[in-house]
N, C-alpha and C positions, 0 to 999 in steps of 0.2 A: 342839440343831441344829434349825433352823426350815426343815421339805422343803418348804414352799407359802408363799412371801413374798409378802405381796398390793404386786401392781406394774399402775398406771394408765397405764403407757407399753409395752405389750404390741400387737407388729407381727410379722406376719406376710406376706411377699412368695413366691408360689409362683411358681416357674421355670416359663417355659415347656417345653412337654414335650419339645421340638428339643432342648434340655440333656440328656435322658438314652436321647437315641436314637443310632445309630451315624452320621447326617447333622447334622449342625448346620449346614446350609448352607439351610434352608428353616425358618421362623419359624410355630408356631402356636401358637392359643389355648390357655391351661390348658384341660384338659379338665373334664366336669361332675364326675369321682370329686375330681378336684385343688382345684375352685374350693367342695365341699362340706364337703371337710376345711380348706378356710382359713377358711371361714365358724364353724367349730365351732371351730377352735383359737383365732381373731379374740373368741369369745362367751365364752367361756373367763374367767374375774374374776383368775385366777391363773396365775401363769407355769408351766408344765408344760414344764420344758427337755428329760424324758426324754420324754416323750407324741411331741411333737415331732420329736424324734432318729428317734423309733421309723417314726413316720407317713411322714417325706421316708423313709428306709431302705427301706417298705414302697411307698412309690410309685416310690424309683428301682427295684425289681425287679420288679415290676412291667411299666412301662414298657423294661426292658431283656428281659425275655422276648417281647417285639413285636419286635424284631430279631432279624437273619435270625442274626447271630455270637454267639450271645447262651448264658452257660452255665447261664443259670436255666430256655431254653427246654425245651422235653420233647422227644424225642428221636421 
């Protein structure tokens, strides 16, 4: 079983952060933690499907402990 298959066709598109907040009715910029991790996973020579999983996972919580309903916030 081959876990690091070298792939030249390696894209990464970070959501705006309105996608993981409780309004999606206002549009903004990826932020600089969001645009630092596309830059790294983009440099990356090898597909890292689990790195990835992990990273969007770690910035949707993130970004959903900034909302007010939010069950990752502290209390």
């Amino acid at each position: 079983m081959n876990l690091s298959p070298h792939r030249s066709d390696i894209s990464l598109s970070v959501a705006p952060t309105s996608s993981f907040s409780a309004s999606s009715s206002s549009f903004s910029a990826p932020t600089a933690a969001e645009r630092v991790l596309a830059a790294e996973l983009q440099a990356r020579e090898e597909a890292h499907d689990a790195l990835s999983m992990m990273v969007t996972s770690m910035a949707r919580m993130v970004q959903a402990g900034k909302t007010r309903d939010s069950r990752w916030k502290d209390s």
